[in-house]
C-alpha positions as CSV (number, residue, x, y, z in Angstrom):
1,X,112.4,57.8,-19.0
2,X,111.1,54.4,-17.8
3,X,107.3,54.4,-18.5
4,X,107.1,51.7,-14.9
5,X,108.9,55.2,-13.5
6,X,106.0,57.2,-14.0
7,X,103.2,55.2,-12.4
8,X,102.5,55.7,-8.9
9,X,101.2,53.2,-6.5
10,X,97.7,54.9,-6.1
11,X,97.4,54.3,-10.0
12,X,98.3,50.8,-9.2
13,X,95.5,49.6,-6.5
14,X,93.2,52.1,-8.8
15,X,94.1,49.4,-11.2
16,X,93.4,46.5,-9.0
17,X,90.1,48.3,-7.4
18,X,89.2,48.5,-10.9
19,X,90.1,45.2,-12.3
20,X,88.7,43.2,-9.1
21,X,85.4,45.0,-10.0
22,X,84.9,43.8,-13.1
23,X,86.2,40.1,-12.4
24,X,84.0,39.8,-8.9
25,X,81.1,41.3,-10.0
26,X,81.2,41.2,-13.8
27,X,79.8,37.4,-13.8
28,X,77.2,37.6,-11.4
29,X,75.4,39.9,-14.2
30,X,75.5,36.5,-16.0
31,X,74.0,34.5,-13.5
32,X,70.0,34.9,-14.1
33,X,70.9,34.0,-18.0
34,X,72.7,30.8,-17.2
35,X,69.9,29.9,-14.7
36,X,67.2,31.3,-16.9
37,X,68.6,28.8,-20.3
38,X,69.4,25.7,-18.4
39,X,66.7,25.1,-16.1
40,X,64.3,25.9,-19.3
41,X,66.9,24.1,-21.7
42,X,68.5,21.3,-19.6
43,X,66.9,21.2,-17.0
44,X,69.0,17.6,-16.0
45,X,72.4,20.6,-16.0
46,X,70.9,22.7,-13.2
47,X,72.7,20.9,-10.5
48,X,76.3,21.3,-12.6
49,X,75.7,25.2,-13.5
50,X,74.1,26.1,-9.7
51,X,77.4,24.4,-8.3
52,X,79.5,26.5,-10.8
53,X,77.8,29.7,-9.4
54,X,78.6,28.8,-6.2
55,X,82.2,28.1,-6.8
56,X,82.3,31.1,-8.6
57,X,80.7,33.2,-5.7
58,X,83.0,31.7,-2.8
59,X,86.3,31.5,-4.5
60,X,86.2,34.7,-7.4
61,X,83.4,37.1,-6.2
62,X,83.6,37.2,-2.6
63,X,87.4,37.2,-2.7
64,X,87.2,40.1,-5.2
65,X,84.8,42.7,-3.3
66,X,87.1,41.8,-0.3
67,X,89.8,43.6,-2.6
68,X,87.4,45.8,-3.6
69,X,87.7,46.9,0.0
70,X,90.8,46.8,1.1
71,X,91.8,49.1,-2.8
72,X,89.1,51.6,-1.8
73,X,89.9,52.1,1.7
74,X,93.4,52.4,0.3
75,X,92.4,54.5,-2.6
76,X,90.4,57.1,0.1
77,X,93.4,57.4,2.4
78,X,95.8,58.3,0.0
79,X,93.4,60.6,-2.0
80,X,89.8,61.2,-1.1
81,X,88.2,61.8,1.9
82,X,85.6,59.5,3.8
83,X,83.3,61.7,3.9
84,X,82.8,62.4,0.3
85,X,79.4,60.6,-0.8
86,X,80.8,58.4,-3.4
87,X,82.9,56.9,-0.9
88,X,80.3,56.2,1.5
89,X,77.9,54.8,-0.9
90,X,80.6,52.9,-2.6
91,X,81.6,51.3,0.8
92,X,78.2,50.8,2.5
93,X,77.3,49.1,-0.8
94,X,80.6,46.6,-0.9
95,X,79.6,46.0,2.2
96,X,76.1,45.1,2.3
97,X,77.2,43.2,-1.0
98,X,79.7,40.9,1.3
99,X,77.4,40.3,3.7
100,X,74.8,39.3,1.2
101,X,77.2,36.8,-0.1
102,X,77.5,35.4,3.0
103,X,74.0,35.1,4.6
104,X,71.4,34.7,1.4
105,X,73.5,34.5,-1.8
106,X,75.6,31.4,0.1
107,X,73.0,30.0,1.8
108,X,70.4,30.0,-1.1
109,X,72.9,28.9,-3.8
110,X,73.6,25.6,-1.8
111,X,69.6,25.3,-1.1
112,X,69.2,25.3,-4.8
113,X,71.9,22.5,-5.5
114,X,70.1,20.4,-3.1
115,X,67.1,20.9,-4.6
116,X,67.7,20.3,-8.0
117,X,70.0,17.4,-7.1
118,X,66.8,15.7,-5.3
119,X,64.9,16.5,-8.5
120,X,67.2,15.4,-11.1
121,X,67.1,12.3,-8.5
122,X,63.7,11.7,-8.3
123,X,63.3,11.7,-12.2
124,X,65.9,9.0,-13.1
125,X,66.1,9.1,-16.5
126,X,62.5,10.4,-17.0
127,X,62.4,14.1,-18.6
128,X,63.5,16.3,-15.1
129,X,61.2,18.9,-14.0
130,X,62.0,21.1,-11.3
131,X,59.3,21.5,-8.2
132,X,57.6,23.8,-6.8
133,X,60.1,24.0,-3.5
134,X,63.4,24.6,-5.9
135,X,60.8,27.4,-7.9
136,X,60.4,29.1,-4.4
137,X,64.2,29.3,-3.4
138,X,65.0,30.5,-7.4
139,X,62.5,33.3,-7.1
140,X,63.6,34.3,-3.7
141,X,67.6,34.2,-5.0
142,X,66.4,35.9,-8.5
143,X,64.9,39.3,-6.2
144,X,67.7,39.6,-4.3
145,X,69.7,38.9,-7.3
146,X,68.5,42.2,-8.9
147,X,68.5,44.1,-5.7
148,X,72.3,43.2,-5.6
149,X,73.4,44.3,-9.4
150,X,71.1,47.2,-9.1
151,X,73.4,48.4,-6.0
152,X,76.3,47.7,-8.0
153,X,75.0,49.8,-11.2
154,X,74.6,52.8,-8.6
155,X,77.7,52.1,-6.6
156,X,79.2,52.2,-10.5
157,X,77.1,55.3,-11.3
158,X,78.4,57.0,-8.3
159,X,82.6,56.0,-8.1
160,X,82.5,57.3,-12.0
161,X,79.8,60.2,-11.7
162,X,80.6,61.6,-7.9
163,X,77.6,63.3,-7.5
């Protein structure tokens, strides 16, 4: 018998709810260590590593919770119920996640290009150092940073644990 035969499609969009988990949200654990090295390391390589963040977040992150989604809803109809808690934490938190993305996570990520591009400007080829307006707009994106992976740790905790 065909292995293919034996998978069904509910194992498949688990699959894909799984793998667009990891590969949406998996790098934006990475994010405050990037940030963190370069502006300390180079800081003349912010400008290039903020604008890689923000390609990442509109073209693999956003795109993957929006699968992320569409696989649970999917997932729930064909074998949970709405009502369950892990799915309603698990969807109030993909949500609140995609509508972070879009309000502060978007908005702040191109406030922080600007910034640093204006102070990699102002420095010419001077030793770049970062002002106190770019500082403001980090720390503000670094909180809600960890607010956002912590709701994805429990939204983890509770699609494995089901409490």
């Amino acid at each position: 018998m065909s292995v293919l035969g034996e998978i069904r499609l509910y194992d498949l969009v688990l699959f894909v709810h799984v793998t667009a988990v990891v590969a949406a949200l998996g790098p934006t654990f990475a994010y405050p260590f990037f940030q963190a090295v370069v502006e300390r390391l180079s800081p003349r390589s912010v400008p290039a590593m903020l604008r890689a963040m923000h390609t990442t977040s509109r073209y693999l992150v956003t795109p993957g919770l929006f699968a992320v989604l569409a696989s649970g809803v999917y997932l729930t109809v064909d074998g949970w119920d709405f009502g369950q808690r892990f799915v309603i934490v698990g969807l109030a938190i993909v949500v609140v996640l995609i509508i972070l993305g879009a309000t502060v996570f978007d908005r702040h990520e191109a406030r922080l290009i600007e910034l640093s591009e204006r102070d990699v400007a102002a420095t010419g080829t001077r030793e770049v150092v970062l002002s106190a307006d770019y500082r403001a707009v980090s720390k503000r994106f670094a909180r809600v940073g960890m607010a956002a992976s912590l709701l994805v740790v429990v939204a983890l905790f509770f699609m494995t644990v089901k409490p």
